[in-house]
N, C-alpha and C positions, 0 to 999 in steps of 0.2 A: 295238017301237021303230021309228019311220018313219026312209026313209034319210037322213033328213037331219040328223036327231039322231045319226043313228050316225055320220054326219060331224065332225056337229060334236064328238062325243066324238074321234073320234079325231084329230080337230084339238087338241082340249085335251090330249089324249095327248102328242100330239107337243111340244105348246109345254112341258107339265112335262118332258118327256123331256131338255129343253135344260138341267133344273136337275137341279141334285145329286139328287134324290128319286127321278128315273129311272134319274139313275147309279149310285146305290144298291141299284136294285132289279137292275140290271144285274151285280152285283159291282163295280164300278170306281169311284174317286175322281176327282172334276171338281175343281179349289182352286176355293175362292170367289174371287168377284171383289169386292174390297173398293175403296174410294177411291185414288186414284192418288197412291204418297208421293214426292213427288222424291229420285231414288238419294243419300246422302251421297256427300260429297268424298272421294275414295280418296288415301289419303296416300301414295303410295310410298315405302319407306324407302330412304335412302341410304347408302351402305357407304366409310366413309373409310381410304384407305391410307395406314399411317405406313411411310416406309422404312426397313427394318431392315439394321442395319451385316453387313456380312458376318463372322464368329466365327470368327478367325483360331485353328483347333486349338491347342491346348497341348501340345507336345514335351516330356516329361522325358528331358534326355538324364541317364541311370544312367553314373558315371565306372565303367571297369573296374579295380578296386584290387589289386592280385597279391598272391595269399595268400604273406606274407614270414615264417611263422612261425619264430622260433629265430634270422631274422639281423636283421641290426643296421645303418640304414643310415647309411651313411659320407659320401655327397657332399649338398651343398645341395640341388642341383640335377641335370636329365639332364646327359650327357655324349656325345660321341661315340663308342659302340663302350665296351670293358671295360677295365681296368686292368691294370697290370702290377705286382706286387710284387718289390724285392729287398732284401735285409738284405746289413748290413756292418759289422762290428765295434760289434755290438750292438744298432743301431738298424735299425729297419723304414722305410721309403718306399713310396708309393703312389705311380703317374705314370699320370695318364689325360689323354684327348683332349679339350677340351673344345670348344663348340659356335660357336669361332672358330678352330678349328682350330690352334691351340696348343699347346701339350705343357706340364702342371701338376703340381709334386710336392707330394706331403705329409707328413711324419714322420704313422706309425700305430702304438698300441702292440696288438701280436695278443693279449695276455693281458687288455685290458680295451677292445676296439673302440668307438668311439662316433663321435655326427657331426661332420665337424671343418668347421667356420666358412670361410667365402666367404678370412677373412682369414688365413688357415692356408697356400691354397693357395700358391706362390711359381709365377710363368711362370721355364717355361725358357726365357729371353732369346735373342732369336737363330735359334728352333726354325722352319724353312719351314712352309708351311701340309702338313697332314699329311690324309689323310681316312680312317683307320681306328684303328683301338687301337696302341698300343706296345707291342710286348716289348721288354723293356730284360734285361741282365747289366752284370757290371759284370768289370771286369779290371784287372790289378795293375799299375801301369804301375811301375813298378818306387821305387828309397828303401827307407831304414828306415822314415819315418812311416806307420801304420797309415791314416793320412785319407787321404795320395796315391794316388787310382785312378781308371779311366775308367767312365768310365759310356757302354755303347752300346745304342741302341732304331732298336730295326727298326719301322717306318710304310710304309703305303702314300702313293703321293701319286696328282694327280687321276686319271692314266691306268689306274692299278691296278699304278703299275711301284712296285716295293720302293723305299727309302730308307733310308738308316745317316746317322742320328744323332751324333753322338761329343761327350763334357763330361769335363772333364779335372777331376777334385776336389782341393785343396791345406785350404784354409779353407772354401769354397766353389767351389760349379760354374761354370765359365766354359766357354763355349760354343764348341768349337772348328771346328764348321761339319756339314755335309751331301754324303753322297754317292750320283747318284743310280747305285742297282743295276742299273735296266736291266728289260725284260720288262715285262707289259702286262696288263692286264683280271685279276689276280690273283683269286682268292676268299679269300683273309681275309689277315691281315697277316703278313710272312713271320715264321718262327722259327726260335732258335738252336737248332740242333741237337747242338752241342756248344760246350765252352768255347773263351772267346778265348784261344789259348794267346801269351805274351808271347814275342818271338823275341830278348830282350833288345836292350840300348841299343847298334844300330851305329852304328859309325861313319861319321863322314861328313863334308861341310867345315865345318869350324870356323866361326863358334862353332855350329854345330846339332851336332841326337845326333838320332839316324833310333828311333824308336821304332816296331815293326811287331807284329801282331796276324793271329791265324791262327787262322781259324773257320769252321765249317760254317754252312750256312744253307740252310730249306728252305723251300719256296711250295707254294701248292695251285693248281690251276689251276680250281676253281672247276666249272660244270655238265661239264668236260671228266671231271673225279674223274683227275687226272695229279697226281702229286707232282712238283716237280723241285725240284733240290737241287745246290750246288754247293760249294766250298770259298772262302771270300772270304778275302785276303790286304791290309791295311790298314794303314796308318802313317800318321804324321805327323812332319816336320819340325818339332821344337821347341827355342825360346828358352829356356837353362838361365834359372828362377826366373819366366819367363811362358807365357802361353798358349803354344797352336799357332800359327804363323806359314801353316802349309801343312796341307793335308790331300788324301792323293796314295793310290790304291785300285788294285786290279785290277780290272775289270767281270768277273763271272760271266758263265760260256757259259750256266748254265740249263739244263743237260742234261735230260732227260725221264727219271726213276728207275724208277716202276712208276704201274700203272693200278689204277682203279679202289677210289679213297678218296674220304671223306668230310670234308671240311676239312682243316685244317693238322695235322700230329703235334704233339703233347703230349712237352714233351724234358723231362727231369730231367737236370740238367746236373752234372757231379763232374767236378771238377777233375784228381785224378787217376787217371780212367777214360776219360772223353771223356762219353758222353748215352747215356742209358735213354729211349726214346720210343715212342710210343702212338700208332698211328691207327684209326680208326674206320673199318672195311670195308663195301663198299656192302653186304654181307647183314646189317649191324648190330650184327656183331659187332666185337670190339677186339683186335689184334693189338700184340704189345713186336717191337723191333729194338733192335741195338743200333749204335750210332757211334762205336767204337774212337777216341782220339787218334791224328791221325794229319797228315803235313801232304801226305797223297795226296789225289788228288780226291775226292770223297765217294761212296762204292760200297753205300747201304742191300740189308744182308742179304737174305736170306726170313723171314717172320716166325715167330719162337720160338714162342709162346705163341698162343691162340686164347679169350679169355672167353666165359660163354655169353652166349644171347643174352639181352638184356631184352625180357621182356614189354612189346610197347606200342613198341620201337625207338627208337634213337638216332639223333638228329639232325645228327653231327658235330662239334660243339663238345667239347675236348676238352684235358684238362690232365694235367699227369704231375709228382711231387714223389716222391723220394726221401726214407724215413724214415732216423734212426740206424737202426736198426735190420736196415738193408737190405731194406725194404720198396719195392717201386714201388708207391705207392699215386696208381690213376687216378678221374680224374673228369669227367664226360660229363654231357651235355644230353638227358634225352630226348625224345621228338619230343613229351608231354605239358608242356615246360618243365621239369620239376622237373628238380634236381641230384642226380647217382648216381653212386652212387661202388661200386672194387672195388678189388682188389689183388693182385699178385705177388707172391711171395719171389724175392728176388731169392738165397737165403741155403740151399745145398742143390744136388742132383744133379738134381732134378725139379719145378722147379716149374709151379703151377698156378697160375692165377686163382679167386680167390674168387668168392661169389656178387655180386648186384649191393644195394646199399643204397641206401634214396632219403634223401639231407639236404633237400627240400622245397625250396622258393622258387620262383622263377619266371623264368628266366633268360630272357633274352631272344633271338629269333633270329639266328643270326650272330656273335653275341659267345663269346670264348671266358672259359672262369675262366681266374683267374691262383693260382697256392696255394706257399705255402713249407712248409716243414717244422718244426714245432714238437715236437722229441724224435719221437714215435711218431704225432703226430694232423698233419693238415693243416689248415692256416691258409687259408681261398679267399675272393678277392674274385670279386663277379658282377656282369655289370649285370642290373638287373630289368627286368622287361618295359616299368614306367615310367620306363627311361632312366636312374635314379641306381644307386649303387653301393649293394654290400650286402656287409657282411664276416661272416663266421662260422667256427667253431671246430670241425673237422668230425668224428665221433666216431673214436675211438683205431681203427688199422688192424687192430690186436691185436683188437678185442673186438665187430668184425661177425661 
């Protein structure tokens, strides 16, 4: 082949070499070139925001209900602080605090407890503003009539200083006024420690008659854990067939008795003993003393008796009732709420405290029960943890 033809082959070489057939022989793919299509319209798609409400969470708030199995509740509504129970010639009263600061009675029968109606309650007319529970007694102001007697309730007022009450009963209670006891920053409301002993009607100018009353009384002082206790001396000037005209006191010094308690004592109060009372020791356990009659200043013993301790501890709260039977049968808060009970003989050379028994409910903190005696069982009101009262029947002292 002349070199020219060998040219031109490899001229031709080259020109197929430009097409696929070379690229093939090569291993590698050329795309064909086909007609020119003009590119479609490219759509962009569009993204639309709807604004979304912001999804305020759902709170259940869950109520906490206090397990009240076995008692019975007695008030509409909360109250301020617990109640105080006392019986007289037959009939039973409630007096509690309610949340204008008023003082409210109400006939309760303890053999068949139920809730008694908004229109039950009676205001004790005349009563200061008060800001803790009442303990109330009552005392004999003297007559043949079984109805004539005083009715007196210990309250705190706003400063934490004690306050005495006093209602004079003929038909009904009439309100003979307030006096303030004195002392400051209390921790719970003070208590009778013994009975009002009546110093009978002296004389005095005509037409009045001096009617005077002579009783112990004791306070807690609160994160201090100090009892003090004093003897209060009280009368009033009255109108033969009316009210109190006057109402004329001694103020307590408030002496400082002993250290380290927990709340107010628990008094069971006998007329012709003086008081059997109960406090709760800062190690949790429960200590009796006693409060002889007496119209000395008030001198609390060393303590008798020593309960054990409750599993779980006691929080202070604390009541004391006297069976027939000569039982001191006590009743305490433990620091779980529930209500527990134990007892002494008071009836013997040696007595001891029983174990401790839980009656359940849910007592609330700072409140004390209030309980009477029904033959051998105690009768205790509570406040519950939600504020209203609870009464129940608490078992025989004999058969823990």
């Amino acid at each position: 082949m002349s070199f020219h033809k060998s040219m031109a082959v490899t001229g031709l070489f080259a020109v197929l070499c430009a097409t696929a057939i070379c690229a093939q022989a090569q291993g590698t793919t050329t795309p064909r070139v086909g007609p020119v299509v003009p590119p479609k319209s490219v759509v962009t798609p569009t993204t639309t925001y709807v604004p979304v409400k912001p999804v305020t969470p759902v709170v259940t708030v869950i109520a906490i209900v206090p397990d009240m199995t076995g008692w019975t509740q007695i008030s509409p509504r909360a109250t301020l602080g617990g109640a105080t129970l006392f019986s007289i010639n037959g009939k039973t009263f409630v007096i509690t605090t309610a949340s204008d600061h008023a003082l409210y009675m109400a006939p309760i029968d303890p053999a068949a407890p139920a809730l008694i109606p908004s229109a039950a309650w009676e205001t004790m007319s005349g009563t200061e503003s008060t800001f803790s529970e009442p303990h109330c007694m009552t005392a004999k102001a003297g007559g043949d009539a079984l109805e004539n007697y005083k009715l007196l309730c210990l309250v705190l007022g706003a400063g934490g200083n004690a306050i005495l009450a006093s209602y004079d009963h003929t038909d009904q209670f009439h309100y003979l006024g307030w006096t303030n006891l004195g002392g400051h920053e209390a921790g719970g409301a003070p208590e009778f420690m013994g009975p009002a002993r009546a110093m009978g009607n002296l004389p005095s100018q005509q037409p009045y008659y001096k009617l005077q009353f002579s009783f112990p009384v004791g306070v807690w002082g609160g994160a201090n854990g100090q009892l003090f206790a004093d003897r209060i001396v009280t009368g009033d000037l009255v109108t033969p067939g009316l009210p109190g005209t006057k109402w004329v006191t001694a103020q307590p010094a408030w002496p400082v008795q002993r250290n380290g308690y927990m709340g107010v004592p628990g008094c069971a109060v006998s007329d012709g003993y003086g008081a059997f009372c109960a406090l709760v020791n800062a190690d949790g356990t429960v200590s009796d003393f006693d409060v002889p009659v007496s119209d000395d200043a008030v001198v609390i013993a060393p303590a008798a008796n020593v309960s054990p301790v409750l599993p779980g501890g006691l929080s202070g709260e604390i009541a004391a009732v006297m069976t027939h039977g000569g039982r001191l049968d006590i009743v305490a808060r433990g620091k779980n709420g529930q209500l527990y009970q134990t007892y002494i003989s008071r009836v013997g050379t040696k007595p001891a405290f029983a174990g401790w028994t839980s009656e359940g409910g849910s007592v609330k903190a700072g409140t004390q029960p209030s309980c009477i005696a029904r033959n051998e069982q105690a009768f205790c009101i509570i406040q519950g943890a939600d504020g209203k009262l609870y009464a129940k029947s608490l078992s025989p002292a004999g058969a823990m």
